[in-house]
Structures are given as C-alpha cells and as structure tokens.
N, C-alpha and C positions, 0 to 999 in steps of 0.2 A: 717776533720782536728781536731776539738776537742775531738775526740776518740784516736787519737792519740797523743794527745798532752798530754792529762788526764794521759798518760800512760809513760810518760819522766822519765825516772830515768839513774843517772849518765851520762847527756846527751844523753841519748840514747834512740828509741821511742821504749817502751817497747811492744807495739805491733806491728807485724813485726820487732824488737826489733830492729834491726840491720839496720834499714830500711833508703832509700833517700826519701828527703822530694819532689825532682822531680816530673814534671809532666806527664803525658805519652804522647808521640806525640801528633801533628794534625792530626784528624779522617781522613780519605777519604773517599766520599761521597758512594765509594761502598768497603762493606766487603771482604774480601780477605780470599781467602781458605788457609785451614791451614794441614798441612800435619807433626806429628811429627812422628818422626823416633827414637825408644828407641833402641837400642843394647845391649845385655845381656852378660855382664862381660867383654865387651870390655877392655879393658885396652887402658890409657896413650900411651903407647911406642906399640900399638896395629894395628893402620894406619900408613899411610906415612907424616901425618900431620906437624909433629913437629921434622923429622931428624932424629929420636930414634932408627929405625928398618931395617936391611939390609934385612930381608926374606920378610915380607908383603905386598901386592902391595894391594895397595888401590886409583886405578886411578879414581873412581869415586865417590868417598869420595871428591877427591882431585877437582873435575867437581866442585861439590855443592860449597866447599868451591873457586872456583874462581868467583861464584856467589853470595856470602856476606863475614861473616865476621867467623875468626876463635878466639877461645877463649883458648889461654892458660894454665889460670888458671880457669878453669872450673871444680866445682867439685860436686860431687853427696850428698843426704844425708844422704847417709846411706855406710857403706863398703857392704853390701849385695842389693840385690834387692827389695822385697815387701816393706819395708821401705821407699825407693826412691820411690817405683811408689807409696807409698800412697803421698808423700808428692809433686808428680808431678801436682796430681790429688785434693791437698787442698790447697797448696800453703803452709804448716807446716810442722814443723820441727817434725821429730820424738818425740822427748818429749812433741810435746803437741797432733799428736794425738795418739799415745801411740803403732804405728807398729814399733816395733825396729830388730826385726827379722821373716825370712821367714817361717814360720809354718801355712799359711793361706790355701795352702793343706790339713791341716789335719784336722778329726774329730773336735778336741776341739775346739767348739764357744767361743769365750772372746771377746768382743766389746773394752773392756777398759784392761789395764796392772794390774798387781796384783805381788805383793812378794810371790817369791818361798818360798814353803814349806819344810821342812827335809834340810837343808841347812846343809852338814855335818862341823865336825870342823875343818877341815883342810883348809875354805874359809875364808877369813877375811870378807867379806860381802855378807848381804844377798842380792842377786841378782832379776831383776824382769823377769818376763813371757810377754811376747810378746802379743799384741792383736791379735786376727787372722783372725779377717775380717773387711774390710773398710766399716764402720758404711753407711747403707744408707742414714741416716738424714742428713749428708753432702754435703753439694753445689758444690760437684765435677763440674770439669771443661769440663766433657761431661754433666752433667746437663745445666749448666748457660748456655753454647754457643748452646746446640739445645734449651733452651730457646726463645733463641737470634733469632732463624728461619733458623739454621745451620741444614744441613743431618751430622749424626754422623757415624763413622762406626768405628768398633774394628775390628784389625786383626794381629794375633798372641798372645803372651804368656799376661797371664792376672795375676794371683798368689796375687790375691786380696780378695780370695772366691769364692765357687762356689756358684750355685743358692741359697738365694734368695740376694748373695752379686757381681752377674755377672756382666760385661758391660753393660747388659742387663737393670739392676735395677741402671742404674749410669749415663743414659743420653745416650746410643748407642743404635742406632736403630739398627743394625746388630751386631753377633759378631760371625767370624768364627777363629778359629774351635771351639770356644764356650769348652775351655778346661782350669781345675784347677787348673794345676798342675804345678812344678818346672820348667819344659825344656818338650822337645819335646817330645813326647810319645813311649818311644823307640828307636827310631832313626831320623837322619835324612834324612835316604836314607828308601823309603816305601819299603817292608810294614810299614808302622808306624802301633799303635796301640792305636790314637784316636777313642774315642767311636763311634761317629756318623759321622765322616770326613773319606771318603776314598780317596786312589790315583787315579790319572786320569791313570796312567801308572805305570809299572814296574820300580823300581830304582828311582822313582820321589823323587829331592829333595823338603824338606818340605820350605825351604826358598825363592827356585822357584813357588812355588806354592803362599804362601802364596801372593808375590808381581803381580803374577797373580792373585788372586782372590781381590787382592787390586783396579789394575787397572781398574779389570770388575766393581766392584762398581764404582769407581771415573766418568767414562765414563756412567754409566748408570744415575746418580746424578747430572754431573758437571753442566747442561743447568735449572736446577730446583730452583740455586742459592747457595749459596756457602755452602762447604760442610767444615769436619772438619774430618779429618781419622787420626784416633790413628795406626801407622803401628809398632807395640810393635816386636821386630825381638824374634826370639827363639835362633840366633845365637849368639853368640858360647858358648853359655852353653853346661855344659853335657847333652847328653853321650858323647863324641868326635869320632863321624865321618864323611867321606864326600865322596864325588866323588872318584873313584878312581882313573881317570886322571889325576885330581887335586893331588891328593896325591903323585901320583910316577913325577906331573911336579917339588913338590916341593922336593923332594927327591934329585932330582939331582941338585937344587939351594943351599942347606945346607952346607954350611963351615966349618970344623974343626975351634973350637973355640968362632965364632956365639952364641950371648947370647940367643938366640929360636931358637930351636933345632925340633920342632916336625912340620913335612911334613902336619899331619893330621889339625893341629890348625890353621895353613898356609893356607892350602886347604879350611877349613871353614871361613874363612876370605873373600877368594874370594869371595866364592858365596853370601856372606852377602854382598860384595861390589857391587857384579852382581843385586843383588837386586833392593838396591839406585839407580843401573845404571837403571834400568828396570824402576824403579818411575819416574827418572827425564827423559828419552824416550817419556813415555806415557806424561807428562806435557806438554814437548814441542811439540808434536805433537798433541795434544788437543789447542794448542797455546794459553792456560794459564797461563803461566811462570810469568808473570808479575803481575798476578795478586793473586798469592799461593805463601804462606810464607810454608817453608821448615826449618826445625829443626831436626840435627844429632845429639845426645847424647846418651851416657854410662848410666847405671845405679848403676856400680859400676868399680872398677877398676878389671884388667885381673888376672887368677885365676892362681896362680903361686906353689900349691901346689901337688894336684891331678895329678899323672902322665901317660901318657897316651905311650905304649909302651916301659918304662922305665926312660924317658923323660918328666920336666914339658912342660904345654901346652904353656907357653910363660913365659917371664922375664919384669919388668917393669922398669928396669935400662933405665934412670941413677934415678929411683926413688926406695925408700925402699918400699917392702912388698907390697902386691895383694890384692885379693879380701879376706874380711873376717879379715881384721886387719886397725886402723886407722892411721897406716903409708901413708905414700902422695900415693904407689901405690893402693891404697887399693882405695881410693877416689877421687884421681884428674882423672879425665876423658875427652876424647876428647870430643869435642863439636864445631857446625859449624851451623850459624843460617843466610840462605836468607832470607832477608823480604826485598822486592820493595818497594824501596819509605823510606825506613830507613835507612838500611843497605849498605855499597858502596861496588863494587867489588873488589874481591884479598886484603881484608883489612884483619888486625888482632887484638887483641885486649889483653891488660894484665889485666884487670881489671877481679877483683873477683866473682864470678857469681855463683851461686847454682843451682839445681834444680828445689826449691821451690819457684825459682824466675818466671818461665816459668807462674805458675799461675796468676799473678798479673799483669806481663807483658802482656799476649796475653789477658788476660779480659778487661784490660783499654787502650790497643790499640784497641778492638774493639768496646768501648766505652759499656762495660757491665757493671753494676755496683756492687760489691762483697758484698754481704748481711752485713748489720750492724755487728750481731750478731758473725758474723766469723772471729775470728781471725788470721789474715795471718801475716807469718813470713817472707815469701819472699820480694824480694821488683820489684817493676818494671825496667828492667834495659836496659829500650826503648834510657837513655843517652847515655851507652855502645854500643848501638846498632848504633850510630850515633858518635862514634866516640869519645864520650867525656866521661870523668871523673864523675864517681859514691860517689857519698856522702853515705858511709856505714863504719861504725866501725867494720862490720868485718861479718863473719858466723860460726855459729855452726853445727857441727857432735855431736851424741851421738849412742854411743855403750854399752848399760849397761850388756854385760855380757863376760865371754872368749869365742874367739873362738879357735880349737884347731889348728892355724897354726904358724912357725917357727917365723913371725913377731908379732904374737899376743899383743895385749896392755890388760892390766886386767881393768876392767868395766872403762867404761872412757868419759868424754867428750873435744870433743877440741873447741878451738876459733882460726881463720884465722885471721888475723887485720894486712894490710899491708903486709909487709916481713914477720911478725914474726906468730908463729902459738906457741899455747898454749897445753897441754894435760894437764888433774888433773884426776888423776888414783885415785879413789873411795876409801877412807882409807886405801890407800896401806901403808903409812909413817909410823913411828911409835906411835903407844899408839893409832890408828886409827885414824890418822891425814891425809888429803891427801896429797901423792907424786904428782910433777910435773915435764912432761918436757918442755923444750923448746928450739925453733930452728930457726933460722933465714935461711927462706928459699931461699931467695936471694944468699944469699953466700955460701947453703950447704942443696943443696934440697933434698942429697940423706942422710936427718937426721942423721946423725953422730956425730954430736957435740953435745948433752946435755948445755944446756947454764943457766940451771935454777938455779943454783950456784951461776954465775956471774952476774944474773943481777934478784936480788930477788925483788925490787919494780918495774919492768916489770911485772914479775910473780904474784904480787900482785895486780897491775890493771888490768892485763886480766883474774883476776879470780873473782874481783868482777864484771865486765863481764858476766863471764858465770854464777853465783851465781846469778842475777837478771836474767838472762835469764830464769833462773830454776825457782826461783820466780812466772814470769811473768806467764808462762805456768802452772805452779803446776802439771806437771810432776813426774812422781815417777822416785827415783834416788836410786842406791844400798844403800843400810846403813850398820850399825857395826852389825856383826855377835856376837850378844854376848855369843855366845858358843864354838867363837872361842878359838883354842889351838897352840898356838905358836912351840908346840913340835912336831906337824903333818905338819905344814906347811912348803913346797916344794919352795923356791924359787928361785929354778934353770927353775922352770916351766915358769917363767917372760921372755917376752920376746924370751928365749930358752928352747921351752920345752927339757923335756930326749925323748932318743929314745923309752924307753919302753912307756914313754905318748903319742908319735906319734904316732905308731902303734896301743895301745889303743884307739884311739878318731879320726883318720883322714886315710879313706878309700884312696886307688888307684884304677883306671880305668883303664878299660882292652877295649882294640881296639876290635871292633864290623865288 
C-alpha cells in the first residue's frame, strides 16, 4: 500500500496508475485451474455476443458466456497483437514495457524502444521502434503461477520471440507448436509449414488440432494439481482460409447488403468457435468445471482492411475502424470470463476492463504475490467480476506510430474515463503543439462527433491524465521532428490516406 500510495499524483495511483484500491476476493482453500483463451484479431462485432452480426454464429462462445459474466467494454492494449500479449503476460501498459508493435518475428533483438533514425521531412515526429522480444527478467504471469506449484502449458501463436524469448523461457513447461511467427505457418488447412509440428491427417485444420493437443495435456496434468493453459488461438489471422464446407455453408447465408460479406472469415470463426466448444466438452467431462476459471478474449480488434476475395474480412460496425488504428474498432474486444465462486451465470458487465488487468486479477485471486519491484498498470477487477463497480479513473492505449489503414490515427495515445475517451495525436497541432480528439462514447460510439472544441477543460484534465501517466512509466513518446518541412507534408494522409498511399504501404490477400 505505501508503494502505491508514494506514487499518487492528481489523485491517481500512479503505479498501476489508473488502478482500484479494492481488494481481491476471498482465496478458496483449493486453487482453481485456469484456462485463457486469446483469439487473434477477433473483432467486437466479431461473435454473437453483443447483437452486432447477422453472419457469425458463435454458439459456444455464447455456452461460456452463460457460465459467467460478459464484458462490454472490454478492451485490449494494444490495436495490434504482441503488444497486448506482452502486456497480458506483465500486467503493463505498452509504454512502460516498451512492445508497441508486432516485429518480435523478426531478426532485430531490441529489449527496450529507441527513436527512429532518418526520419524523413515530410513527418512532423520523430517516431519510436518497437521492442522485439519480451525481456526475460520479467515476472511473467507463466513464471509466478508455475511458481505457485501450477503445470503450465502453451499452445498456439506466441509472437513474443523465439528461443531464448519462448514460452519455454517464460514459465511453460510445454509449448506446441513451439512456433515465432505472426499467424499460422501457411495455412490453416495442413499441409501447414511449421518446422517441427506435423499434421496427423490430410486437410487437418490447425485450430482443431491445436484444442486437441490442448485437451491431451489438460487430461494427462488435471489429477497432479492444478494446471494453468495459455490456449493463445492462431484464429482468425492471416492468411484467410478454412474448410471448405464451411466456406460454401457460409456462401449461401450472405445477404445482399450484410455489413460481412466474406464466407471465408465466417467459415474461420466457426472453427475457432468449434474450438472453445471442444475445451469446454473436455472440462465437463473431466468434471472440472467448477473448479477452472475460463477467460475469452481478443487481442485486438477485427482486421477490416486486407481483402480476401475482393471483399474485407469483416466490418466492426456499429464501431469505427479495425485492427491497427486506435478507433473503438481497433481496440474494444469481446471478452467473457467464468470464474466459480465469483462470477454469476448469464450476467453482464459495462464496467471498463483492459487486458493488463487479467495479470493482477488472477495473481491476487490466487493469492500470489506480484514482486515489489514490478510495476503493474493493470488493476485487479475481481469487484467487476462480482458484479460491482470498479474505482478507476480510466485506461490508457498507446500507439506511437502510423499504421497504414483507412482509420489510421498519427502516433497517438488515448485515455477511456467513463463515457468519454480522449486521443492527443503527437504534435500534430500547429507549431508542434498536440491535436486532440474527443468523444463521448455513450452517445456516439461510432466516433463521429469530434467534441474537443466544445469542451476544452475536459480535454485539459484528461490530458494531464495521460501526461503523468507518461511520466510515471518514462516511456519513450514521439517528439518534434526538427527537420520537419511544412511543404512536404501530406495531410490528406490523416485519418484518409490517398489511394496511391494505400496501394503503397497496405497489401491484399488472395484466398489459398
């Protein structure tokens, strides 16, 4: 408590900055397994959760959630993936531990963020470089809990580093298919083209496999004492394909008009639902249930740019913009969390919840204790989980660089607080002053209205806000380009790039 209290500024505990001073439930005398379930670029309007979608059928998405509680406004921390899953796995927000985007496939080692170099002058700021592997000195949250005397197992997409930054080096005592990379290796219909992982059969989908090779762990571990399976999906990332069943059943469900249009995206939905369905099978019939806590989450929003037969792969209406921009579609993600003995059946929940809450919450529900030394930004949201009102002034996203899609925001961080959500676009104003938006989500979720005009002492408290948040962390943030040249700069790029920048900077996918 006086670690955090040392850290109070503008009412706010600046470690875990945003954080409820709540306490975590009462323990139960016996630990409960824990089962998370990440889905890869899910989108919002992506299940049957929340009303949003006439193609996708997500009936056992829909199973979990009548066994706890579904979460609204749930959102991820990052509009991309490795960012979120670092900050699943630390309980921190991407600005402090410094993965802001997915480059953790590739060659270059960076532990820490650093400012681009050759920054040409046509950018008003100099932008930073992404870290590209989750540091192992970290008390990840496969560390602590097989600490705790938990069997770990990893299974599916990891995109955190490969050897010596694996699951492996992170607290998982298994990790198949023990693979680096962005999405599936190829396909999801085998052959795939994972190194050391083959198919058991012709045509095997990788998403049926992987919840098979899940189950055979869970069942060969469950008797040994409680286990802790990271089940990370590969689905629905690129490349987009699936069954062909699937494919031609959704074909003939497609509506002239219908805001998701692609049979293929549809078709992969299933199986990913088939999945969940397959996990929550195996529980019940191991007659577990009551005692495995189950968590469904996104790790970003659904990917609305990349076209797959001429066709995007889905729409996030009634929210703005997808994966890879810090519009609501980009970040709010579904989420649905059973936990026995907390959470009550067929409930729901509006209360504001992050990702990087998951670490704090399941540590101090299992009565583990979070290393001094570490500072976590999440907060425990075991009140939410029971039904009550969270004491938080709000959460932060940060995105500090462009990415090339039709919603794009230029380097940016936002604040959630309440209704209202903040953006301060990185010296975009003029004389290198920051722009902001602002939107009251309540009354206009599909961002449309700009409101930062009319209510500029709003705008002015949630940006001291996010300005100690940055503080707190000491995070690297873009800064002034001072080679910038006013006569090169493109600002039709904001927001709407040109077609010729589309075509330059953002590929289409072609059906496999």
């Amino acid at each position: 408590m006086k670690r955090l209290l040392s850290f109070l500024l503008l009412g706010v505990a600046a470690n875990s900055f945003l954080a409820s001073l709540d306490l975590a439930a009462d323990q139960s005398s016996k630990q409960p397994n824990i089962i998370f379930i990440l889905a890869d670029d899910l989108g919002w309007s992506d299940t049957s959760l929340y009303g949003t979608t006439k193609l996708y059928q997500t009936p056992n998405i829909e199973r979990l959630a009548k066994r706890g509680m579904t979460f609204s406004r749930a959102y991820s921390d990052s509009p991309l993936c490795s960012p979120t899953r670092a900050s699943i796995l630390t309980g921190q927000i991407p600005l402090r531990h410094g993965s802001t985007r997915p480059e953790h496939h590739t060659k270059a080692v960076r532990m820490a963020p650093t400012y681009k170099n050759n920054t040409p002058a046509s950018n008003k700021v100099i932008s930073v470089n992404t870290a590209t592997r989750l540091d192992n000195k970290l008390p990840t949250l496969g560390k602590l809990i097989k600490n705790a005397g938990y069997t770990t197992g990893h299974f599916g997409k990891w995109h955190l580093g490969p050897k010596p930054y694996s699951p492996l080096e992170h607290g998982f005592d298994v990790d198949i298919p023990n693979h680096p990379g962005p999405g599936p290796a190829g396909s999801y219909v085998a052959p795939w083209r994972f190194k050391n992982f083959k198919a058991n059969s012709p045509k095997e989908h990788i998403e049926d496999r992987m919840a098979e090779e899940a189950i055979a762990w869970m069942k060969s571990v469950k008797d040994k004492g409680p286990f802790f399976m990271n089940y990370w999906m590969f689905s629905v990332h690129g490349p987009w394909n699936a069954k062909q069943d699937l494919v031609e059943k959704y074909k003939k469900l497609i509506q002239p008009g219908d805001r998701q249009q692609s049979a293929i995206y549809a078709a992969m939905i299933e199986s990913m639902d088939d999945a969940v369905g397959s996990l929550l099978n195996a529980v019940d019939e191991a007659g577990i249930a009551d005692e495995t806590v189950i968590i469904f989450v996104s790790d970003n929003g659904g990917n609305m740019y990349s076209k797959i037969d001429g066709v995007f792969p889905t729409d996030n209406y009634p929210l703005r913009g997808g994966k890879a921009s810090m519009c609501e579609g980009g970040i709010r993600v579904p989420c649905v969390i059973s936990w026995p003995g907390v959470t009550q059946d067929e409930t729901r929940s509006e209360e504001l919840i992050q990702t990087s809450d998951f670490y704090p919450t399941i540590l101090n529900q299992l009565g583990i204790e979070i290393p001094v030394d570490h500072k976590v930004d999440g907060i425990d949201i075991s009140p939410a989980l029971a039904g009550k009102k969270l004491n938080r002034k709000g959460i932060v996203n940060y995105f500090p660089f462009p990415a090339m899609v039709p919603d794009w925001v230029p380097s940016s961080i936002s604040l959630h607080s309440g209704d209202w959500k903040l953006l301060r676009l990185f010296h975009q104003g003029e004389n290198g002053a920051h722009a902001y938006n602002l939107y009251n989500l309540a009354e206009d979720i599909g961002e449309k209205n700009d409101l930062a005009d009319k209510y500029p002492e709003r705008v002015k408290e949630m940006d001291r806000i996010i300005e100690a948040v940055i503080q707190d962390t000491g995070g690297l943030v873009p800064k002034p380009n001072p080679n910038f040249d006013p006569a090169q700069y493109r600002p039709q790029q904001i927001g709407k790039p040109t077609e010729e920048f589309m075509k330059k900077h953002w590929k289409t996918s072609k059906k496999k």
